[in-house]
N, C-alpha and C positions, 0 to 999 in steps of 0.2 A: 637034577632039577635045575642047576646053576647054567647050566650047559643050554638046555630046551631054553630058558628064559633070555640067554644071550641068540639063541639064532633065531628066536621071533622079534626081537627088537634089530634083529642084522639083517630079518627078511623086512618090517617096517620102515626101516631108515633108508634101504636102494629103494623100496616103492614111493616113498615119498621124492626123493631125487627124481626118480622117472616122472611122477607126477610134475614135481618142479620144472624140469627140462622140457617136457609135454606145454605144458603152461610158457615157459617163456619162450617156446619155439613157435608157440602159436601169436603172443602178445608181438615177438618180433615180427610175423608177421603178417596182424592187422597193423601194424606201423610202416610196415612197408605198403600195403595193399592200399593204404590209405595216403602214405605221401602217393604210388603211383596214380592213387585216383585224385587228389590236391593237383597232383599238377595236369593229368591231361582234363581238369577241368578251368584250372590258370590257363593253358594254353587255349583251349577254344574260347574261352573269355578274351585274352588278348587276340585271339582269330577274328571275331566278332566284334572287337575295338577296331581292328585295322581295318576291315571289312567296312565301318559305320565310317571310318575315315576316310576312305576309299568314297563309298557315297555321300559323304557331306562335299569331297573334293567336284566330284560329277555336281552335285547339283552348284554349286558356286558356276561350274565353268556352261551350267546349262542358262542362269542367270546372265553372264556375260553373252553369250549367243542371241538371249532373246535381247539384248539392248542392243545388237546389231542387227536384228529383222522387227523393224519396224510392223513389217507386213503381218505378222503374225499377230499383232494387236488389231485390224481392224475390224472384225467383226465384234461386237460388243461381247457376246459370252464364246466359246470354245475349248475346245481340249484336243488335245493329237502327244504323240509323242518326236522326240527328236533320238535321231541315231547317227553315234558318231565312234571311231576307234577308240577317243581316247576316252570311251566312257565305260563303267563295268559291267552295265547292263543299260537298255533304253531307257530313258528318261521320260518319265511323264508329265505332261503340262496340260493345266486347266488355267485358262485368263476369263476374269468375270467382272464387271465394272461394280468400282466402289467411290460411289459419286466422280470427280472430275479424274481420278485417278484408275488404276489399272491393276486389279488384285491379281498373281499368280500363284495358282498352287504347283509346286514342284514336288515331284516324286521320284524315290526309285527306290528297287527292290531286289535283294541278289541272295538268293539261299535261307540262312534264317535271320536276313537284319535286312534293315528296312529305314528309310527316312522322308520324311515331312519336312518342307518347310511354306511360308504361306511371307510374300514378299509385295511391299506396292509400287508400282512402276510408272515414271512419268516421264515427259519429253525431255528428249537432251538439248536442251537450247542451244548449247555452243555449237549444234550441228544445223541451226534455220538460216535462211538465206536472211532472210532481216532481221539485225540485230543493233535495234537505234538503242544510243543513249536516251535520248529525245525524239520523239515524234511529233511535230504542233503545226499543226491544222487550224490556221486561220488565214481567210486570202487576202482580209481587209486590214488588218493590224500589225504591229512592229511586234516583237516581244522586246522587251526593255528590260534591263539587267541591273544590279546595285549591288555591294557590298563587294562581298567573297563568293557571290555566285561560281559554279563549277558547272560548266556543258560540257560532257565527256564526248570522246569519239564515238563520230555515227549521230551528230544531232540532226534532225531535218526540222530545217524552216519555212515557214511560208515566204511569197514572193519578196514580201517587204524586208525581210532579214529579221536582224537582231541590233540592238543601238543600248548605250550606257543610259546612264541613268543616272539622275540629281534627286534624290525624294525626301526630304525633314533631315538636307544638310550629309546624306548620306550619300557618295557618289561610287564608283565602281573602282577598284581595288586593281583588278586583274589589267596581265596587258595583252592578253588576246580574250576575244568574246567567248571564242569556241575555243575547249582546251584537245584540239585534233579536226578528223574531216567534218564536215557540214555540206547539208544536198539541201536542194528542197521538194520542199514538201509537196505532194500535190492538196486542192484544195478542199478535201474531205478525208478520215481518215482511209488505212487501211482498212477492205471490211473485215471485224471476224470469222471463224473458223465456223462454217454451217455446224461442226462437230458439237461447238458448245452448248449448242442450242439441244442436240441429240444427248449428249450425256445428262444436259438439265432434265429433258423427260423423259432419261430409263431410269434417274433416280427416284423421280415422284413413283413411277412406275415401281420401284422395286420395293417402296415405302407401302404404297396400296396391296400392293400384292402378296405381302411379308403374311405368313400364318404363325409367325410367331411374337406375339404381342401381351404386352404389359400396358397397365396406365402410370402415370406419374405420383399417382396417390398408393401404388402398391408400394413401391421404391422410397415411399417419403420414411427417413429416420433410418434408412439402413447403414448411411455411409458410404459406402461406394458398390457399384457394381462394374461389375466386368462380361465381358461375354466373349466367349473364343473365336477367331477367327477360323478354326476347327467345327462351330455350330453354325447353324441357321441364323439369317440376321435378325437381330430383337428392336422391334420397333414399341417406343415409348411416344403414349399417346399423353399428351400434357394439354389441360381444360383452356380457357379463355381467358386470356392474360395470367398466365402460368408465372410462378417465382421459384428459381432452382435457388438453393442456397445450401452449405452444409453438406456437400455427395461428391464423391469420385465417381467418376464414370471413363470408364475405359474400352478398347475396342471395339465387335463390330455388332453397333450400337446405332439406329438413327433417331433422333429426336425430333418429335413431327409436335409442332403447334401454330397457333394462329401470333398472338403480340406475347413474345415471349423474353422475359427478363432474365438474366445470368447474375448473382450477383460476385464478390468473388473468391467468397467460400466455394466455389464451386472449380472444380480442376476437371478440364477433360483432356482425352487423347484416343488420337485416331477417330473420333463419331463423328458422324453428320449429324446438322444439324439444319433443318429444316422449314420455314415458318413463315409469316407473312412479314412480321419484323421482329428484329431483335434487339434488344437491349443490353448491355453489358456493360457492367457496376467497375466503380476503379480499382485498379490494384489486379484484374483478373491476369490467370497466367494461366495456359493451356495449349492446346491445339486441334483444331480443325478445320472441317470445312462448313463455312454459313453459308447457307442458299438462302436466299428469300425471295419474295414476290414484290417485297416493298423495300422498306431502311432496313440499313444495317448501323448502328452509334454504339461507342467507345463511352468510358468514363478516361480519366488520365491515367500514365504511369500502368498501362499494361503491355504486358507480352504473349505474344503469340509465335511460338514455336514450330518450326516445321514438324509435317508439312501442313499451312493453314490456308485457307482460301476463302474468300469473301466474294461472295457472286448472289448481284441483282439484276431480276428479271425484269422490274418495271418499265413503264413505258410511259408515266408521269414524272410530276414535279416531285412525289411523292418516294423515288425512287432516290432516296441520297445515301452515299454513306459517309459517316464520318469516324474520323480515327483523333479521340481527345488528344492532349498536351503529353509529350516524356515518353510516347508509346514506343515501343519497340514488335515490327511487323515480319515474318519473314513468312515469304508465300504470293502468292497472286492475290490483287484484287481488281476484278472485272465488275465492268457497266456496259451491255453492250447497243441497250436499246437509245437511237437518238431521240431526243425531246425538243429542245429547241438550243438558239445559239445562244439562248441568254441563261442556259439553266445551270445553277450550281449543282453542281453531283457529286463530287467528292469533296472531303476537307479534310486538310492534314492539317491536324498540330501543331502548335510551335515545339520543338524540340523531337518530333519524330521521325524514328530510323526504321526504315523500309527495305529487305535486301528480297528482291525479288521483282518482280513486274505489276505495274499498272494501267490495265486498257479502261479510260473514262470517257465515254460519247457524249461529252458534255467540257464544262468549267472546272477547275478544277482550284480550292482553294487554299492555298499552303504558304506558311511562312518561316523561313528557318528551320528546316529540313532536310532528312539526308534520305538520299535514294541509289544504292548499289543495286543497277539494273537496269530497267527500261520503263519508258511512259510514254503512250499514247495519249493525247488529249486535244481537247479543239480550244483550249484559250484558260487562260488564269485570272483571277483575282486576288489580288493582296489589299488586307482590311488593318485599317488603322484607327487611332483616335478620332484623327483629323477627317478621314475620309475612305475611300473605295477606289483603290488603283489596279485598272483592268492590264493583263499580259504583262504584268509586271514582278519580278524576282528580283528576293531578297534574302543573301546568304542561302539561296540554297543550292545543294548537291546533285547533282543527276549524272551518274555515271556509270556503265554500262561495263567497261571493264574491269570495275571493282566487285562483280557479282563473283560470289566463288563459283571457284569449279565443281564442286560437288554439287553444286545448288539444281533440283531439277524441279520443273513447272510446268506449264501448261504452253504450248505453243498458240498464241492466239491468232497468229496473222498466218497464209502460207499455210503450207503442205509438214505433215511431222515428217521428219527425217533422221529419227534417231532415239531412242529409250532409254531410258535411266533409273538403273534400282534403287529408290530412294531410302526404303527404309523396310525390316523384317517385322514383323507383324505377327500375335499370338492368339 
């Protein structure tokens, strides 16, 4: 009986070992089966990294080609693709206007990855035939200079030149007028760019035509909104003398009202904004582009961030814009209809820094000032206690080669000769 119980516990104990062996031959290998499945799923993951690497590189180098073909921006909307060796598959490109600037959408697509990106493109100034520090258009007047005034190279003057200046004991500082070349001027400006006038009404156009639409009273209390440069543009209709205050508002977003106030709870970037005038509270800090049909006014101590642009259509007296006290502006701001020779049209600030261009078909009012870039205008006034000094500068800066190089804007004068990616966009 001793015997029978020892060999069914000798038959029990090799079956459990078989059992055991069975089991760990299999647990070894799902441990294999499964690192080999870990890794040829690491590997096509890192295939598919190098791959998205690969097409992030193409479109970077499809960006750089379209800022060497100009040509390829002029038709307002389009799409085609580009084919080149050093790319991994063709490149797709859609360019669509977004207000004064030039949206592209880049594409490409190779296997199973794929990349988007959606970029704004503007003119590369450093490549225009004119590039004044100074432009001043007036046949009958000197321009007179005082302080620490600064005329960079590239100023054009009228017949009469330029001469120092004596005014409340303040006489001129420097020991050349013009700090480089100086030409003159002829007796009315350069004209603007027919273009401008074209981008002004594809954007009313693309404001009218939008199907995708909110009012201002939907948006009140949300906080901010955003909208992708991936969707359809959302146009936001704001009442009669509209007040934003308290909202982020981001991308590609246009703002359409009649007398519309900004106060400066209010942050945007990248929108248009659109309206017969506008108003903006101090302290505001943002970026974009103002259209309007009338004024455009600043409160003090604001900034404006590229890329921002300030554009009036007017063709009255009605048509001013001004820029309060301590601003800081970087961007264009045009005026292109003329009014008369006596009209004030713009006003700078005491204390404001401009890096960018200003075309005004008009007067222009500014005192102690700083300008990295260019200015067109037809004659100045400086305003005092004591009185009203016409073409007359004091302390301020106007220089053309302090504009950085990244910097890219709007060609007003002349033919575009050149594009520039300014900034990526979501």
């Amino acid at each position: 009986m001793n015997i029978l119980i020892n060999k069914y516990f000798l038959i029990k104990l090799r079956g459990g070992a078989l059992q055991f062996t069975i089991a760990f031959a299999l647990l070894v290998l799902m441990v294999v089966l499964s690192f080999l499945l870990y890794d040829q799923l690491r590997g096509d993951e890192l295939l598919r990294l190098r791959m998205k690497e690969a097409l992030y590189r193409d479109i970077r180098s499809a960006s750089l080609i379209l800022e060497e073909s100009p040509a390829l921006f002029e038709k307002d909307s389009s799409s085609f693709f580009l084919h080149s060796d050093i790319f991994t598959d063709s490149v797709g490109i859609s360019v669509q206007p977004w207000g004064f600037y030039r949206l592209a959408v880049i594409s490409e697509a190779h296997r199973q990855a794929a990349v988007r990106k959606y970029f704004l493109f503007s003119d590369d100034l450093s490549k225009n035939k004119l590039k004044p520090s100074l432009y001043f258009s007036d046949p009958n007047r000197y321009l007179s200079v005082g302080g620490n005034t600064y005329l960079g190279d590239g100023t054009w003057l009228p017949a009469y030149g330029v001469r120092k200046a004596y005014v409340n004991g303040i006489g001129y500082y420097r020991d050349s007028l013009v700090q480089g070349t100086s030409y003159q001027a002829e007796d009315s400006l350069p004209s603007p760019r027919e273009n401008l006038k074209r981008m002004y009404t594809k954007t009313l156009e693309q404001a009218n035509e939008a199907d995708s639409v909110t009012s201002l009273e939907a948006i009140a209390g949300k906080g901010s909104l955003f909208n992708s440069f991936k969707n359809k543009t959302l146009v936001v209709l704001c009442p009669e003398d509209a007040v934003l205050e308290d909202i982020s508002i981001a991308g590609n977003i246009i703002l359409c009202g009649n007398d519309l106030e900004i106060r400066h709870t209010v942050t945007l970037e990248n929108c248009i904004v659109l309206a017969r005038s506008v108003k903006i509270d101090d302290r505001f800090k943002g970026a974009g582009q103002f259209i309007v049909e009338q004024a455009i006014s600043t409160g003090d101590s604001c900034t404006f961030e590229p890329p921002s642009i300030f554009y009036s259509e007017a063709g009255t007296i009605d048509g001013i814009i001004r820029l309060g006290e301590g601003c800081t502006f970087t961007g264009d701001i045009i005026q292109t209809e003329y009014i008369s020779p006596f009209a004030e049209i713009l006003t700078l600030g005491k204390g404001t820094k401009l890096t960018g261009q200003v075309y005004c078909n008009g007067i222009v009012s500014v005192s102690a000032s700083i300008l990295f870039g260019s200015m067109f205008c037809r004659g100045f006034i400086y305003r005092t206690k004591k009185g009203v000094y016409n073409n007359f500068l004091l302390n301020v800066c106007i220089d053309h080669q302090r504009l950085p190089g990244e910097y890219g804007g709007m060609t007003l004068t002349g033919e575009t000769n050149g594009k520039k990616c300014i900034l990526e966009v979501y």
